[in-house]
Every structure is written in structure tokens, then in C-alpha cells.
C-alpha positions as a LaTeX table, in Angstrom:
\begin{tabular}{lrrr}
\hline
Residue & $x$ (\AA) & $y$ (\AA) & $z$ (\AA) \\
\hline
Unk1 & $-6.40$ & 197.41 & 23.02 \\
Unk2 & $-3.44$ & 197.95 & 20.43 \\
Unk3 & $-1.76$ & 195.02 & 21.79 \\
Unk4 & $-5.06$ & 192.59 & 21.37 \\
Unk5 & $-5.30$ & 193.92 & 17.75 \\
Unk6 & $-1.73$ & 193.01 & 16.81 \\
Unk7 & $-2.30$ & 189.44 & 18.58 \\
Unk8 & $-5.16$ & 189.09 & 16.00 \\
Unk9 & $-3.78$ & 190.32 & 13.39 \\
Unk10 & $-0.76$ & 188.19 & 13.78 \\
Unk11 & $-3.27$ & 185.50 & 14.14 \\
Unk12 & $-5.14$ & 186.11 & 10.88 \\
Unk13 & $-1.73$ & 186.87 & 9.03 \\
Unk14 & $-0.37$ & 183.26 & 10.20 \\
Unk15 & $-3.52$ & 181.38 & 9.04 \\
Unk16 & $-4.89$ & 183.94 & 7.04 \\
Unk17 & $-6.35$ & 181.92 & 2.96 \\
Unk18 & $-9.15$ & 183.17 & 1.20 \\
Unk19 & $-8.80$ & 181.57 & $-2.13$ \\
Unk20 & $-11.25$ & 179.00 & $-0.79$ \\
Unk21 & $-14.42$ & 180.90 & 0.15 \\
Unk22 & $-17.02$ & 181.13 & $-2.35$ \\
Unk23 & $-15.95$ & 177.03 & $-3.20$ \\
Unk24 & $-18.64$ & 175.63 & $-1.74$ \\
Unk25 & $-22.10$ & 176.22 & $-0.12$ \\
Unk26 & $-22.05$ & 179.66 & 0.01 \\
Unk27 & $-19.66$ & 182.38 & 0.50 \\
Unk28 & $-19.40$ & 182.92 & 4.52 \\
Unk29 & $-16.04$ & 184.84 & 4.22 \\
Unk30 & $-16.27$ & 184.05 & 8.36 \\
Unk31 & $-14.42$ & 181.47 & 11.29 \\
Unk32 & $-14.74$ & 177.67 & 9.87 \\
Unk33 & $-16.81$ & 176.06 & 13.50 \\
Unk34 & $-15.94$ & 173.39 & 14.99 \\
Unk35 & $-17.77$ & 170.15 & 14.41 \\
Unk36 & $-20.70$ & 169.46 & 16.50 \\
Unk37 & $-22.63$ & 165.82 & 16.62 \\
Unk38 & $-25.25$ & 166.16 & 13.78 \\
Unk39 & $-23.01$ & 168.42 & 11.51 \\
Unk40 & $-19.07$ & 167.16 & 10.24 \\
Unk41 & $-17.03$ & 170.58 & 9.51 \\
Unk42 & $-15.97$ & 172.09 & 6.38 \\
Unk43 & $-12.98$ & 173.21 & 9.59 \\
Unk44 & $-11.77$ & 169.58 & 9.09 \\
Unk45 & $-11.57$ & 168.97 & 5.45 \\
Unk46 & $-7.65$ & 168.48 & 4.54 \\
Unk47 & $-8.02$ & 171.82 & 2.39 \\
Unk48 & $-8.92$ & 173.78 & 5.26 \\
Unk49 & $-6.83$ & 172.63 & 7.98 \\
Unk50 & $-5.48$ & 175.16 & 10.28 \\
Unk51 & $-7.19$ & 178.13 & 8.03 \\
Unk52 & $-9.37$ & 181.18 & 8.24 \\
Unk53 & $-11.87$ & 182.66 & 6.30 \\
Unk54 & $-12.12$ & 186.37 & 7.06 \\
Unk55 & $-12.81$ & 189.68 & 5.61 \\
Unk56 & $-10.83$ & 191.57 & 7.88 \\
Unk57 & $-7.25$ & 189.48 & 7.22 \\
Unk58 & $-7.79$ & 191.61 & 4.37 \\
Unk59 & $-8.29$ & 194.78 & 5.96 \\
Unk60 & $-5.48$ & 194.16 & 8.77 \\
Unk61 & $-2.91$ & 194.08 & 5.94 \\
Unk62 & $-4.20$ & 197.36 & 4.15 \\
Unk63 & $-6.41$ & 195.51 & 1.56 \\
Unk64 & $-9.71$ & 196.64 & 0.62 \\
Unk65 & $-12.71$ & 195.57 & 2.51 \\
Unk66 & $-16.31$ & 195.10 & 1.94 \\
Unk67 & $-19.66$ & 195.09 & 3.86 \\
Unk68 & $-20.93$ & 191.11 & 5.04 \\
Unk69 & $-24.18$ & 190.17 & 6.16 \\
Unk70 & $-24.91$ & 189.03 & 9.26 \\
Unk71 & $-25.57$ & 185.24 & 9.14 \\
Unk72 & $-25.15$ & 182.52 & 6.69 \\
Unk73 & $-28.90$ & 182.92 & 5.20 \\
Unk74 & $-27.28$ & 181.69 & 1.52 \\
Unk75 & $-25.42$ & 178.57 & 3.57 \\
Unk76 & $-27.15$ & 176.56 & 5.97 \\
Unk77 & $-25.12$ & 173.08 & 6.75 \\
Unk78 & $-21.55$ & 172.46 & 6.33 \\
Unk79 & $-20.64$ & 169.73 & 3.69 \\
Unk80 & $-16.73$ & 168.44 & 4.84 \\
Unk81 & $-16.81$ & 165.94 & 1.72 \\
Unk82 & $-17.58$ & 168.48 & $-0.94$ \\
Unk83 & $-14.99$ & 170.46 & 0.33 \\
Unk84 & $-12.47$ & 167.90 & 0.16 \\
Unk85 & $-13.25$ & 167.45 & $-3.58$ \\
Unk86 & $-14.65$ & 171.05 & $-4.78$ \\
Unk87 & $-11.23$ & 173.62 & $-3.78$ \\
Unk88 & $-8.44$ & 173.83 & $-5.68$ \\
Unk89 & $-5.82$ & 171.83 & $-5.48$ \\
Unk90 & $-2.07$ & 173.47 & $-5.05$ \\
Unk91 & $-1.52$ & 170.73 & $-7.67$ \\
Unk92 & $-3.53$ & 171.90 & $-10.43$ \\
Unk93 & $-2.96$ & 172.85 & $-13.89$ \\
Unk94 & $-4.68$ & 176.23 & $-14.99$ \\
Unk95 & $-7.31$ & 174.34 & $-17.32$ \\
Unk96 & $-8.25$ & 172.51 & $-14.07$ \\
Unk97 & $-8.69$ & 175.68 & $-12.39$ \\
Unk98 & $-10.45$ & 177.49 & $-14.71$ \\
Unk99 & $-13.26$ & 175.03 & $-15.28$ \\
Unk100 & $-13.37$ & 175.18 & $-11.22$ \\
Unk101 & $-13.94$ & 178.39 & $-10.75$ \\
Unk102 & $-16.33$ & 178.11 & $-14.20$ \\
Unk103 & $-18.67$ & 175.94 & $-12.27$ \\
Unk104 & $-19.17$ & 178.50 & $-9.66$ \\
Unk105 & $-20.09$ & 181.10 & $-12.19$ \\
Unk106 & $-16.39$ & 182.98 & $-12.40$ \\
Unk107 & $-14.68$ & 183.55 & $-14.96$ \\
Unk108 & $-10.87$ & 183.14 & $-15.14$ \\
Unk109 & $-10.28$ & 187.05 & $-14.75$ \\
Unk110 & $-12.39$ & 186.38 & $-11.73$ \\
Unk111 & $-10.03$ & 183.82 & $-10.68$ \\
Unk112 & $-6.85$ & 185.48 & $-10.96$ \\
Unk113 & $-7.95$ & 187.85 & $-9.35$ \\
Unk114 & $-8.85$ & 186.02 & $-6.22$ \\
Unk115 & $-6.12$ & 184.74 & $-5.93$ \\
Unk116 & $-4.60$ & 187.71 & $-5.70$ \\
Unk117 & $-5.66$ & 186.48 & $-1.74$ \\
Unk118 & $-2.04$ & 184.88 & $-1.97$ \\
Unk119 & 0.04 & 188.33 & $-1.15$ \\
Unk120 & $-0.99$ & 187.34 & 2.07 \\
Unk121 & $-0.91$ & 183.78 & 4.59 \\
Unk122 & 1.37 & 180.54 & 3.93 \\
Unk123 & 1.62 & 177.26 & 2.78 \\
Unk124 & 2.94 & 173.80 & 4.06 \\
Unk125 & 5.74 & 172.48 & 2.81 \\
Unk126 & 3.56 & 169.24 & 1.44 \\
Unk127 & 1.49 & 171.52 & $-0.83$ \\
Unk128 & 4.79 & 173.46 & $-2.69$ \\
Unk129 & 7.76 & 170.59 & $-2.17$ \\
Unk130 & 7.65 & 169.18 & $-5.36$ \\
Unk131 & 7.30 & 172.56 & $-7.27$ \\
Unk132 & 11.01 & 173.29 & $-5.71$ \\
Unk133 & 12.96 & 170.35 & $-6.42$ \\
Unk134 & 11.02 & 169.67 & $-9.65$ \\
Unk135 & 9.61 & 172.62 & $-11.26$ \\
Unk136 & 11.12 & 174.26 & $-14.37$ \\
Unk137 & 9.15 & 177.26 & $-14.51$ \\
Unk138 & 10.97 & 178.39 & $-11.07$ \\
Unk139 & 13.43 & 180.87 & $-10.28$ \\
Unk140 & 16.63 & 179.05 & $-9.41$ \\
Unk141 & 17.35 & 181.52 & $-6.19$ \\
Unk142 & 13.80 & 181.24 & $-5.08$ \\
Unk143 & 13.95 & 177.21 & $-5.02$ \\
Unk144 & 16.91 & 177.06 & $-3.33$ \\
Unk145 & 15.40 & 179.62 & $-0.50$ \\
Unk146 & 12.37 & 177.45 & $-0.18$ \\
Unk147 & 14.14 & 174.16 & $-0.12$ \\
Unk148 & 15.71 & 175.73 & 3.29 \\
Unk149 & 12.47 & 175.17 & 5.01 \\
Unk150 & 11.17 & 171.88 & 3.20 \\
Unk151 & 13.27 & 168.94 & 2.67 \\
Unk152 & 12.95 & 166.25 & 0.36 \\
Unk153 & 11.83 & 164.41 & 2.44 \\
Unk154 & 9.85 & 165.18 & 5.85 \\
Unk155 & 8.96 & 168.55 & 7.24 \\
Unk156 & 5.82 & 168.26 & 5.88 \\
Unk157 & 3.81 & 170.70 & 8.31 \\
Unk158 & 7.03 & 173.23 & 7.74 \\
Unk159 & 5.40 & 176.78 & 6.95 \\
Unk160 & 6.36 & 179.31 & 3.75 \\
Unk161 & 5.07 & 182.76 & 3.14 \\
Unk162 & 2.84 & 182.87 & 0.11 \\
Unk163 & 4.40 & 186.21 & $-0.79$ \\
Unk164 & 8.23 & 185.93 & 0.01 \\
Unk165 & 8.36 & 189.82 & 0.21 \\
Unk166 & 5.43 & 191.68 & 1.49 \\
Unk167 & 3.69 & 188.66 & 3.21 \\
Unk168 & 2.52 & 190.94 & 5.83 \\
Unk169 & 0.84 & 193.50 & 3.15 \\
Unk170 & $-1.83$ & 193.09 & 0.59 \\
Unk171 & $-0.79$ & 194.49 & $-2.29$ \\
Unk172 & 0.18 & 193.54 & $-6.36$ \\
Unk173 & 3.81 & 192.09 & $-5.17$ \\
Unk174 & 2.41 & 188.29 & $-5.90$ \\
Unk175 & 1.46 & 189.04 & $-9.55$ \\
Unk176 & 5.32 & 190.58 & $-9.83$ \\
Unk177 & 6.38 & 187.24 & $-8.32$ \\
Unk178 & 4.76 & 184.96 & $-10.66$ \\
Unk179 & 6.27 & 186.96 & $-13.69$ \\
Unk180 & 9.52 & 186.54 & $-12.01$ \\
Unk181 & 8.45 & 182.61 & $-11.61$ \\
Unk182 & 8.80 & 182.84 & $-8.64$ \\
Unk183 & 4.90 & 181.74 & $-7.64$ \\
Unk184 & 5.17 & 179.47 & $-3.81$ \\
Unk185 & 2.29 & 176.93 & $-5.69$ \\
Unk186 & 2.11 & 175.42 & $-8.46$ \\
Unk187 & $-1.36$ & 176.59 & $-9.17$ \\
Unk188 & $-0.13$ & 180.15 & $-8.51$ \\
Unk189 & 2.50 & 180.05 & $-10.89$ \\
Unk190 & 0.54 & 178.59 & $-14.09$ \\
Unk191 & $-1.64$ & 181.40 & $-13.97$ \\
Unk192 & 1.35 & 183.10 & $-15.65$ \\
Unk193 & 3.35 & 180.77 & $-17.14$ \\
Unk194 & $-0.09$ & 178.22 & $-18.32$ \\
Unk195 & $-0.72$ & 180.71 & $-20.96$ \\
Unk196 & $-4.31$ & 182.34 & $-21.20$ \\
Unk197 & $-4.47$ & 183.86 & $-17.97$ \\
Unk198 & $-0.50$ & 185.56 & $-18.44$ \\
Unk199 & $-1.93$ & 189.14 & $-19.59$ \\
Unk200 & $-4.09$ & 189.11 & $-16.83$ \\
Unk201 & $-1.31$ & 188.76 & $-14.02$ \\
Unk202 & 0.63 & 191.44 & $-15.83$ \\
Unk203 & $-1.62$ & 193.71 & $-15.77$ \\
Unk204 & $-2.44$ & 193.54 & $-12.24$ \\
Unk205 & 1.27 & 193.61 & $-11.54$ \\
Unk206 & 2.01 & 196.54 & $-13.19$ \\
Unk207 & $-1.47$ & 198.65 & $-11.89$ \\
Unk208 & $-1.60$ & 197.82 & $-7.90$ \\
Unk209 & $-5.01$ & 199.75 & $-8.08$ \\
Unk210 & $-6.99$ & 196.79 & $-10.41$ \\
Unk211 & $-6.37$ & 194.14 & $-8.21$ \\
Unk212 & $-8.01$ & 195.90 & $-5.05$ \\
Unk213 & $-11.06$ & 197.18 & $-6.60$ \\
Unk214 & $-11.52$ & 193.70 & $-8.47$ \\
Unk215 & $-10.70$ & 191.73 & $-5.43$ \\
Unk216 & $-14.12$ & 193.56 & $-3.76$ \\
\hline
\end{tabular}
């Protein structure tokens, strides 16, 4: 049994992104399913490729947990074209994200902390390769680690850790790397360096405690 919980846990860790999960019709926190006939899945949107949506790749990494009800009573259909359109965008500039995550009733503390999700899971090399080569808000070290797994050119389905530390843990270390600019996204890293949202990150980098009992 301890080796079929490390294969899922592996599992969750290598897929593992939860910024997405209240975005859309409800917040299922579960397994995107498969498409069937008469319903096109939010599994296939391009946001959502190859992802997971689940509680416990929180709890396999030492996060906090929470209790979920059984069903989807607040979601009933998928919608794969409002999720192409509705979830942020690795692309976006903080104002973007805050009105966002405004129009689903949280508030920009809210979204920090959320994605606070990022300590854990990775990113391909599409979403992050202009933010390397690019970027000025980026530690000069950090971009030339990253540009090691994503050239300028192909490699797009190449894999980084989110957290280039801890991946494997959830805890406060991605709010210390975004102070250090050295955020994976571009939409991680203007949550400190966009300018509202700064004091936010440094406070949950400095206090690992607020960002687990906020996170719940």
C-alpha cells in the first residue's frame, strides 16, 4: 500500500495545479472527466491540459486540507469554451488578474493567496519561455537555469518546477521566490513586482503559517 501511495502522489505532484479551480462553473477541486458525446470537457481546454484538480495534491505535500462534498451539486455540465477564455493566463499582468479573480467574488488577497497553489506542480516551457529570455524583473541565475530546459526555440512541452526548491512541499518558499524575482510565470512574478499586491507576498513569505490557514 505505501508503494501505491507514492505512485499517486508522484502522480499528483507531476500534474498537480490548483490555481484554476473555482474559475469556472463551480469549484469541484476533483479529476477533470473525459469527454463523453453530449458533453465537450473542461479536461480538454488548452488551460487544463495534462492537469489535476485535487484536494489531496495538497495534503500529499504536507499542505493543509479541507472537507469536500460529495458530488458536483453547485456544477452540473462542463463548459470547455469558458474555460478557454475565463483562467488566467501565465501571460497576464496583475490588473488583468485581479479583475479575474474580482469577477468571481475574490479579492486580490484572495488571489495571492491561491496562488500560493504554485509551491507545488510545473509548467511547460511555452507558458514561461519568454519570461526567461525577455523578462527584466528576473533573477539573472534563475533565467539562465530555466533556459537549460526551454530553448528559444522548440521544446515547447519541456517541463519546469513551479517552485525550483521545495517543489515537492507545500509551503511559503514561492512567496520567498518571487521577492527574489525569481517567480517561473509571469503572472506569478507581478504579484510582487506589479505593485499592489507586493505587501501581501511578503507577508506570507516571511509567516509560513498565513498562507496555510488562508489557502483553506
Amino acid at each position: 500500500m505505501a508503494d501505491v501511495n507514492l505512485l499517486i502522489t508522484n502522480e499528483i505532484l507531476a500534474k498537480a495545479k490548483m490555481e484554476n479551480y473555482l474559475f469556472l462553473m463551480g469549484c469541484d477541486a476533483s479529476i477533470l472527466l473525459d469527454e463523453i458525446p453530449n458533453i465537450k470537457s473542461e479536461k480538454t481546454a488548452v488551460p487544463n491540459r495534462g492537469s489535476v484538480r485535487a484536494r489531496d495534491a495538497s495534503t500529499a505535500v504536507g499542505g493543509p486540507s479541507w472537507n469536500v462534498k460529495l458530488g458536483r451539486k453547485n456544477s452540473t455540465m462542463a463548459n470547455r469554451t469558458v474555460a478557454n477564455i475565463d483562467i488566467p493566463s501565465p501571460f497576464d499582468s496583475l490588473d488583468t488578474l485581479i479583475s479575474r479573480f474580482s469577477k468571481k467574488g475574490l479579492s486580490a488577497k484572495d488571489m495571492v493567496a491561491l496562488s500560493g497553489a504554485h509551491t507545488i506542480g510545473q509548467s511547460q516551457c511555452s507558458s514561461f519561455r519568454n519570461r526567461i529570455y525577455n523578462a527584466s524583473d528576473i533573477d539573472a541565475s534563475f533565467a539562465s537555469t530555466r533556459r537549460r530546459q526551454c530553448p528559444k526555440n522548440g521544446g515547447n512541452g519541456n517541463l519546469a518546477s513551479l517552485d525550483l526548491v521545495t517543489n515537492k512541499k507545500f509551503d511559503n518558499n514561492y512567496f520567498k521566490n518571487l521577492m527574489q524575482r525569481k517567480g517561473l510565470l509571469q503572472s506569478d512574478q507581478v504579484l510582487f513586482s506589479g505593485g499592489s499586491t507586493y505587501s501581501i507576498v511578503s507577508k506570507y513569505s516571511n509567516d509560513p503559517s498565513c498562507i496555510l490557514h488562508r489557502f483553506c
